[in-house]
Structures are given as C-alpha cells and as structure tokens.
MITOR-790092 format. One record per residue (C-alpha): x, y, z; chain; residue number from 1; residue in one letter. Coordinates in steps of 0.25 Angstrom, whole numbers, always signed. Layout:
<rs>
    xx    yy    zz kette  nr rest
     X     Y     Z     A NUM    a
...
</rs>
This chain:
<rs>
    xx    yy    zz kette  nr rest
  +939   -38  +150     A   1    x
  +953   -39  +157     A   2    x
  +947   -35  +170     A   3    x
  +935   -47  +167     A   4    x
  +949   -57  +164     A   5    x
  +957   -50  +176     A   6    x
  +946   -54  +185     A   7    x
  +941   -69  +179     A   8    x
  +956   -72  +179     A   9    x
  +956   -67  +195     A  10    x
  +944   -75  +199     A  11    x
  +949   -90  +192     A  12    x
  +960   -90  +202     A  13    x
  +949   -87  +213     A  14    x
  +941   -99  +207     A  15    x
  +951  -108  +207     A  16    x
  +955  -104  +223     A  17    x
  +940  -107  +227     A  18    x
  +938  -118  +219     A  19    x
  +950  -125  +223     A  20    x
  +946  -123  +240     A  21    x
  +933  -126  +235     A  22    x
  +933  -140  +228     A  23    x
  +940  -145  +241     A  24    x
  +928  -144  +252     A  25    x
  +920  -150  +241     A  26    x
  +929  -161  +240     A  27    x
  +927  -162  +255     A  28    x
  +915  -160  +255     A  29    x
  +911  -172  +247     A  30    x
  +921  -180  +252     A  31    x
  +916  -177  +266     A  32    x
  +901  -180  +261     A  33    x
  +905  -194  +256     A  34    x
  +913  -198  +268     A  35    x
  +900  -193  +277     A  36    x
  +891  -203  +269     A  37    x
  +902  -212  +272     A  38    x
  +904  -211  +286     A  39    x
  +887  -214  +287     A  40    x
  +888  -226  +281     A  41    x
  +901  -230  +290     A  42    x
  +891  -241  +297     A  43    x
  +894  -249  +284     A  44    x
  +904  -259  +284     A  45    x
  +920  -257  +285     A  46    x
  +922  -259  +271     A  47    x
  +912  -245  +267     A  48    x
  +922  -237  +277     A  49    x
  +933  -243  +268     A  50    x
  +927  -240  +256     A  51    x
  +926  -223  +264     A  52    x
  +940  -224  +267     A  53    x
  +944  -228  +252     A  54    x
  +937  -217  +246     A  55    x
  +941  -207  +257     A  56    x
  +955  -211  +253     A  57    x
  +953  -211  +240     A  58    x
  +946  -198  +239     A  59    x
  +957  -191  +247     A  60    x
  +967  -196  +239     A  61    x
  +960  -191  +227     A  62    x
  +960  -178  +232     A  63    x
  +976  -178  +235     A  64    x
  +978  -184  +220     A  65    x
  +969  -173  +216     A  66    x
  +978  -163  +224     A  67    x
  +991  -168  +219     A  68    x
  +986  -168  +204     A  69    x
  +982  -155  +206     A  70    x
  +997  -150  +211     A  71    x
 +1001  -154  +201     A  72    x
  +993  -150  +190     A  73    x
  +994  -135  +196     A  74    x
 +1010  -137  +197     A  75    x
 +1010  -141  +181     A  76    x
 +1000  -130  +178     A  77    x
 +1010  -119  +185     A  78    x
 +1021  -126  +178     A  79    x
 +1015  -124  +164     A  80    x
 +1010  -112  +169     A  81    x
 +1025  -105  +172     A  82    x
 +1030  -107  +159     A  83    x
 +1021   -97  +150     A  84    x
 +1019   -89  +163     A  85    x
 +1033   -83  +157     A  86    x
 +1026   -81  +144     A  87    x
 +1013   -75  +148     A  88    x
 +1007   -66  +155     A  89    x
 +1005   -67  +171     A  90    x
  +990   -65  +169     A  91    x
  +986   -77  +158     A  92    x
  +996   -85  +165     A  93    x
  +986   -82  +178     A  94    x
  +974   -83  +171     A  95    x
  +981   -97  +163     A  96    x
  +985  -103  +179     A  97    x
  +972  -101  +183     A  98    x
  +964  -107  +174     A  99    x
  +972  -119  +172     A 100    x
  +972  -120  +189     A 101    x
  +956  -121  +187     A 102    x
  +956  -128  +176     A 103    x
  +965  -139  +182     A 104    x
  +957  -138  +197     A 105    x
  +944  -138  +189     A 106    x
  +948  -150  +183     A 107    x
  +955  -156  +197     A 108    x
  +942  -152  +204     A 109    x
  +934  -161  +193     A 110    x
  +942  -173  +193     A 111    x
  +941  -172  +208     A 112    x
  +926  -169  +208     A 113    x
  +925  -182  +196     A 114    x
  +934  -192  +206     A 115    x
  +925  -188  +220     A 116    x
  +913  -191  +211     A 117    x
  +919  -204  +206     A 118    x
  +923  -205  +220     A 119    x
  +909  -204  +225     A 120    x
  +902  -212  +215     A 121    x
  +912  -223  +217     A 122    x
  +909  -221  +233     A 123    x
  +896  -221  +231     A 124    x
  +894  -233  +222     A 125    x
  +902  -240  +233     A 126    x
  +892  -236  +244     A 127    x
  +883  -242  +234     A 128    x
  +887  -254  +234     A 129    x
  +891  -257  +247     A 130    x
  +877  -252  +251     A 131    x
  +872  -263  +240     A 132    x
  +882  -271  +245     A 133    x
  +875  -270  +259     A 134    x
  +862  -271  +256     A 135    x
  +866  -284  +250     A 136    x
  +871  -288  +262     A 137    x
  +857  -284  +269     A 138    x
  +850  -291  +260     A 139    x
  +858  -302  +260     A 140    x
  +855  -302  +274     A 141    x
  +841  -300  +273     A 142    x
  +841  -313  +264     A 143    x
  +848  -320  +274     A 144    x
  +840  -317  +285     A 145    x
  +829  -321  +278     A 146    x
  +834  -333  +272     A 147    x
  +838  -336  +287     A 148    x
  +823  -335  +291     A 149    x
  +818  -344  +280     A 150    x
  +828  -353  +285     A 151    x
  +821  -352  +299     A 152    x
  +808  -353  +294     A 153    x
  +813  -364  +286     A 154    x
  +817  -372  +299     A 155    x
  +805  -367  +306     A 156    x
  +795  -373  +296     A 157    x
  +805  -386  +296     A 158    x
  +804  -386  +313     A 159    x
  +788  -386  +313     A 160    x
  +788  -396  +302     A 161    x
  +797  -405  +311     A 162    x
  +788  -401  +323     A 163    x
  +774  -404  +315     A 164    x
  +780  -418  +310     A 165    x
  +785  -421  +323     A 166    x
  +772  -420  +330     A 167    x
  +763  -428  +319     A 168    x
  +774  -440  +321     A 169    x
  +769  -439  +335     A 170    x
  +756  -438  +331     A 171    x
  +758  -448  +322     A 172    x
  +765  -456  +333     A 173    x
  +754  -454  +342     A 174    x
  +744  -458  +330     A 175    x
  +750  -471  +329     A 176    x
  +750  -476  +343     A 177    x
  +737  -472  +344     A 178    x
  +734  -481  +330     A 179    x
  +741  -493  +337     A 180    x
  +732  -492  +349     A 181    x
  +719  -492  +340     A 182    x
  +726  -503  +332     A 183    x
  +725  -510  +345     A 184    x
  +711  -506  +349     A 185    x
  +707  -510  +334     A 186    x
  +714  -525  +336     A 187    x
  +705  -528  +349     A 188    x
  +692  -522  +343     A 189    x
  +694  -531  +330     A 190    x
  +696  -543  +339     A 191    x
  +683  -539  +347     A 192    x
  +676  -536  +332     A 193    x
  +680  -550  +328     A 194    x
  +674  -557  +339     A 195    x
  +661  -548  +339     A 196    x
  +660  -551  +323     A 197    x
  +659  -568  +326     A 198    x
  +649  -565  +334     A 199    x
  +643  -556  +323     A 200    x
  +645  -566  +314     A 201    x
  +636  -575  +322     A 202    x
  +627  -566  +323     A 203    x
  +625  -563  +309     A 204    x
  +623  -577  +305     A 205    x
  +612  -577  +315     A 206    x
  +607  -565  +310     A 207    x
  +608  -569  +294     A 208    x
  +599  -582  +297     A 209    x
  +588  -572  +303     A 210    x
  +590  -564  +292     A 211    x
  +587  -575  +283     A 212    x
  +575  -580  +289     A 213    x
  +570  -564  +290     A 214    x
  +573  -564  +275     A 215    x
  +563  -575  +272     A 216    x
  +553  -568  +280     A 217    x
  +555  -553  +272     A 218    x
  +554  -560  +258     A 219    x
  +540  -564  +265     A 220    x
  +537  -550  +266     A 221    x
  +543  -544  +253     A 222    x
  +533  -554  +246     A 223    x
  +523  -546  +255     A 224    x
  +525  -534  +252     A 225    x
  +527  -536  +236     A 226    x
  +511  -539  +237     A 227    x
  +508  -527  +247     A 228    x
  +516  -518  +236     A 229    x
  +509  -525  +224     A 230    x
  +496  -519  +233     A 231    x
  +501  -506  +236     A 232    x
  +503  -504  +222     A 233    x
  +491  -507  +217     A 234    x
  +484  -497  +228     A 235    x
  +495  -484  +223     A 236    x
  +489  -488  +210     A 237    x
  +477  -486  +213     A 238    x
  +478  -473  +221     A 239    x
  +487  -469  +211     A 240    x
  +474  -469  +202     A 241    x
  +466  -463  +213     A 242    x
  +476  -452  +214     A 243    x
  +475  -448  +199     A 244    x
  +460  -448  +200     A 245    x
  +461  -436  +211     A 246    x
  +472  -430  +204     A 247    x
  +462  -429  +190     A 248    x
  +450  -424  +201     A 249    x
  +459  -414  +208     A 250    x
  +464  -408  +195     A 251    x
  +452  -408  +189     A 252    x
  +446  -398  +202     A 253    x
  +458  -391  +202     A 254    x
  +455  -388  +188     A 255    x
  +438  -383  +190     A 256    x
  +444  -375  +203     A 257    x
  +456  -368  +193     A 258    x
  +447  -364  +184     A 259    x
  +437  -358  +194     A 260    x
  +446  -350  +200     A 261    x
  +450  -344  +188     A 262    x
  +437  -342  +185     A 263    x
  +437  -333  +197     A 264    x
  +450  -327  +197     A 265    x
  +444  -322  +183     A 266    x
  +431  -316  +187     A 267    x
  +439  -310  +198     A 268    x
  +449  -303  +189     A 269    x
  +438  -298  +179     A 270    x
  +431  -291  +192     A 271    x
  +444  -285  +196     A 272    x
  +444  -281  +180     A 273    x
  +428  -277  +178     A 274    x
  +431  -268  +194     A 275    x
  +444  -262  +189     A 276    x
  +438  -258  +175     A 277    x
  +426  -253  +184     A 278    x
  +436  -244  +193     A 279    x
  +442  -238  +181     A 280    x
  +431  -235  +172     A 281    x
  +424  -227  +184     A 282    x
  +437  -220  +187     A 283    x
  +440  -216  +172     A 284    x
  +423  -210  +174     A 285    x
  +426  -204  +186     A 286    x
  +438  -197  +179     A 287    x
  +428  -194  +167     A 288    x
  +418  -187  +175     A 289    x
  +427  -179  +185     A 290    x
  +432  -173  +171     A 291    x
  +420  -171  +164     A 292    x
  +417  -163  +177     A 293    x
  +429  -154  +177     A 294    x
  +427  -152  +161     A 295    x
  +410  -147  +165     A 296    x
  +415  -138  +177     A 297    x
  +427  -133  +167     A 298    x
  +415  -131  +155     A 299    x
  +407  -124  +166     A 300    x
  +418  -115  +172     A 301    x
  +421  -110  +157     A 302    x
  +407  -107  +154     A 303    x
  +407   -98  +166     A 304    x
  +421   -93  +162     A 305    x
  +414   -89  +147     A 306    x
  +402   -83  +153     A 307    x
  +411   -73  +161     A 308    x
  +418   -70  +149     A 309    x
  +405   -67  +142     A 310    x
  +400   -58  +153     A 311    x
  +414   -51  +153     A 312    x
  +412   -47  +139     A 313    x
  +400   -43  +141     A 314    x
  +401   -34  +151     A 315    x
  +414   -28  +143     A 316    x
  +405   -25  +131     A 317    x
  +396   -19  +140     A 318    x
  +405    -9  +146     A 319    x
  +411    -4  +131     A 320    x
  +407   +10  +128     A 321    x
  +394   +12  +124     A 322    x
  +390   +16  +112     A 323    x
  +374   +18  +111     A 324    x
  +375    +4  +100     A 325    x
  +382    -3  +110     A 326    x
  +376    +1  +122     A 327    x
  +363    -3  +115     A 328    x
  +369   -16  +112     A 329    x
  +375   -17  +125     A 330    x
  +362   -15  +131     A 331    x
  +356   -25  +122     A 332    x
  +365   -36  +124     A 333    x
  +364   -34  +139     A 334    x
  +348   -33  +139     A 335    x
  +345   -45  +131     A 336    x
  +340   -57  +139     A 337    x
  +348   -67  +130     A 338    x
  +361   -62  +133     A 339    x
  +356   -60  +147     A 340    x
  +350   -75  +149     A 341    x
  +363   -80  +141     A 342    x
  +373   -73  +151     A 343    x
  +364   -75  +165     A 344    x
  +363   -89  +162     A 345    x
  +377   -91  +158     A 346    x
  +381   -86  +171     A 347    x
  +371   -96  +177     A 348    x
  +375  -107  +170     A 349    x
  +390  -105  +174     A 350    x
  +388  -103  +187     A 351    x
  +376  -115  +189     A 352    x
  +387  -123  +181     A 353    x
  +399  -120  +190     A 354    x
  +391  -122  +203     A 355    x
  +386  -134  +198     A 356    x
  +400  -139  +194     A 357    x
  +407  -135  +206     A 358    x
  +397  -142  +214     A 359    x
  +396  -155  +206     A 360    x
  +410  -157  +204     A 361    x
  +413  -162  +217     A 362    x
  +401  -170  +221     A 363    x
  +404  -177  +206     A 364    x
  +417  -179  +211     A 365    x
  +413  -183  +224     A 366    x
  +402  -194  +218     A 367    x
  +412  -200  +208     A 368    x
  +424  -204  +218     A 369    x
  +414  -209  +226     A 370    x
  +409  -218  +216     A 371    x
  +424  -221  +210     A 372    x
  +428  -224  +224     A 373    x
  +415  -233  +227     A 374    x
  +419  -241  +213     A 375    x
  +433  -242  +217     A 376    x
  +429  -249  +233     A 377    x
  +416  -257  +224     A 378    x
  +428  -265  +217     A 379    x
  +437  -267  +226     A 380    x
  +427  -272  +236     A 381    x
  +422  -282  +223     A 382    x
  +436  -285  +221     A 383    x
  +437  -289  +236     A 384    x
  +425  -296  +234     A 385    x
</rs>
C-alpha cells in the first residue's frame, strides 16, 4: 500500500510537468489555426484585418493575465504551504503541494480553455456577421444593378415611344397634306358636278314628259293583260281538272299492276317453298333408306355370325368322349336330314344374303344420290325458270 501511494504521489508531479508544456502548443495550435482561417479571408475589407489584430491582441493578453494570475497563485500557495511544512511531514507536505499546483493548473487551464472558446465564439459570430453583412452589400448591389436596368429599360421603352409617336405625326403630317390636295381636287370636281347636274336636270324634265306619255300607254297594256290572265285562268282551270282525271286513271292502273305483281311474287314464293319442301323430304328418304340398308346388311352379318356359333358347337359336342349313348346320339343328330337341311341352308342363306348385300349396297347408294342430286339441279333449274 505505501509503495502503491509512494508511486501515485511520484507520478502527480510528472503530470503536472507534461501537462503544463502540454497545454501550451495547444494554445498555439488553436491560436495558429484561427489566425490561418484569418489570414484566407484577409481579401476582405480593412476593418476584418482590424477585427484579427484585436483578437490577436486580446488573445495574447489573456494569455500573459493568465500567466501573471498563475505566479501568483503558485506564490500564495508556497506561502500557505511553508507554514505547516514546519508541522508536518516533508512527504504530505509534497503530496498536499502537488495536488494543490494541479488542482490550481487544472482550474487555470479551464478558465483558459472557457475564455479561447468565448474567444472563438465571439470570433466567430463576428465573421458571421460581417459575412451577413457583405452579403447584404452583394445583394444590395445585385438590387441595385437591377433597379439600374429596369431603369434603362424604362428609358428604352420611353425612347421607342418618342420614336413611334414621332413618326405617326409625320405620317399624320403627311396625311394632312395629302387630305388638303384631295380637298382641292373634290372643290373642282363639285364645280364640274354642278354644271353636269343643270344639264341633268334638263334632261330629266325631257325624260319625265316621256315618261308620262309611256305611262298612258302601259295602263293600255295592263288592261290587256288583266283579260289575257282572266283567260289563262280559266284554261289552268280546266287542265287542273284534266289533270285530276289522269291522276284518278293512273292510280287506278298502278293499283291492278300492284296487285298482279303480288300475285306473282306469291306463286313465286310458294314454288320456292313446294321445291324446298320437295328437296328435304327426298333427302330425309334418302337418309331413311341408306339406314335401313346398313340395319339389313347388319341383320344379315349377325345371322351368319349366329350360324357360326351353331356350327361351333356342334362340332364341340361332336368331338366330347364318346360313350356308346352319345356316339349313337351323336351319330343321330349328325345323320338327320333336318339338322342337315337346317345347317346347309343357313350357311346358304348367309352367304347369298352377304353377297347380295355387299353387292346392292353400293349400286343402291349409287342410284339414290343420283336421283337426290337430279332432284336438287330439277329445282334450281325451275327456280331459274
């Protein structure tokens, strides 16, 4: 435990040698980093380099406040300290100095550390607002710039419309002159138009009397033609009356040749039904008799078939082991003419009946799509027809 204190009590007076040497360079440092940020934005107006100098005055007098204070904090402590060092023990008056030296450089260091940072906020918010300030100014420039060209386009716009009025009073100028000559020219011609009209006056009168005498000679005419009308009615009248005469006549025959044609177009329709109904009712006996066909030649196939099988088992019974009762029946059955007859004309029967099938079948088939096929080229021909 002693040695553990001997050596904690060795290594605080190491810490406090490092850390003092230490906290120096770091002051530097930041001091060197905010002068470089500085020294970028020297392009800036004299008063920002002001400001620099200011807080590189400032900030060096801090440091040799922060110095002296610290003197003469380690002066009282060493002078409190001597007066129980005759008391105590040189080891707890050590280990009390040392502590009390950190303690009091800790504290230092803080206060140091607390007024840098205020130092650099306050730097900071300075560069702010002179950079807020200068953007102010851009802006304000920017406004004024563009105030300036409104103000140009203002005395643009006010030059074209002095220009554009300019040239419609010459026009307008020009307009009048040319109004004044055509106001002569017009004076002339109504002097020339007031001679020709005497002479047109004269002229109507002379006219007008003739007019007069033609007048009396048209109410002639309209009296003539009041009795010609009255004539032409009379004869619209009449063909009026003729014309309702050939109109009754014309219905009337339009009427008879109606109903003849629809006479026709009737009988036409019910031959087209009578030559339909024909083509399906030999089609349907056409289907009829080609199945009744296949239904014989499948009787006559199942006949045959049946007779087979009889002759099969026949033929089995007669091979069974014989016995002398079943050989004698045996014998019997196969000797006896009706058995014989039954089994010999069977066979004939299927055979005649299968020739015969197979060889009518395609001849019947044969005759009645001919006939079906006839029918249909009959109708169409009558239809043509």
């Amino acid at each position: 435990m002693e040695r553990g204190k001997n050596r904690r009590e060795g290594i605080k007076p190491l810490v406090l040698k490092l850390a003092i040497p230490l906290a120096l360079p770091l002051a530097g440092f930041v001091f060197s980093t905010i002068t470089r940020k500085c020294r970028t934005r020297n392009r800036a107006p004299s008063s920002a380099s002001s400001r620099e100098g200011s807080l590189s005055m400032d900030f060096s007098e801090s440091v040799s406040l922060y110095e002296s204070e610290d003197e003469e904090s380690s002066r009282g402590q060493e002078e409190a300290q001597r007066e129980p060092m005759e008391h105590c023990d040189p080891s707890e008056v050590v280990r009390v100095q040392c502590s009390e030296k950190l303690e009091g450089e800790i504290s230092s260091l803080k206060c140091l550390v607390s007024a840098m940072d205020d130092r650099a906020s306050e730097s900071e918010s300075q560069f702010q607002d002179y950079r807020d300030t200068k953007e102010k100014e851009s802006l304000f420039q920017k406004l004024q710039i563009m105030c300036l060209g409104f103000q140009l386009e203002c005395l643009e716009a006010r030059n074209q419309r002095l220009e554009a009025t300019i040239a419609d009073q010459q026009t307008a100028l020009e307009k009048l002159e040319e109004m004044r000559a055509e106001l002569k020219w017009l004076r002339r011609e109504g002097k020339k138009l007031a001679k020709v009209d005497g002479l047109h006056l004269h002229e109507a009168r002379r006219q007008a009397r003739i007019l007069g005498a033609r007048e009396a000679e048209l109410l002639q005419m309209k009296e003539e033609l009041r009795y010609v009308k009255d004539l032409a009615d009379q004869l619209q009248e009449e063909k009026k009356a003729l014309d309702r005469k050939m109109d009754s006549l014309a219905a009337k025959y339009q009427s008879a040749s109606e109903i003849e044609e629809d006479g026709n177009m009737r009988m036409a329709s019910n031959k087209e039904l009578l030559f339909d109904q024909l083509e399906q009712f030999r089609h349907q006996w056409y289907l009829e008799m080609e199945e009744l066909i296949y239904i014989g030649w499948v009787g006559a196939c199942l006949r045959h078939e049946l007779l087979m099988d009889q002759e099969e088992q026949v033929q089995e019974i007669m091979e069974l082991p014989a016995d002398e009762e079943a050989e004698t029946r045996r014998v019997e059955l196969h000797d006896s003419p009706a058995v014989a007859e039954l089994g010999h004309g069977a066979c004939l029967d299927a055979a005649a009946r299968k020739n015969r099938s197979g060889s009518k079948k395609p001849r019947l088939l044969h005759k009645l799509k001919g006939w079906a096929k006839g029918g249909k080229a009959e109708s169409k021909q009558l239809r043509d027809s």
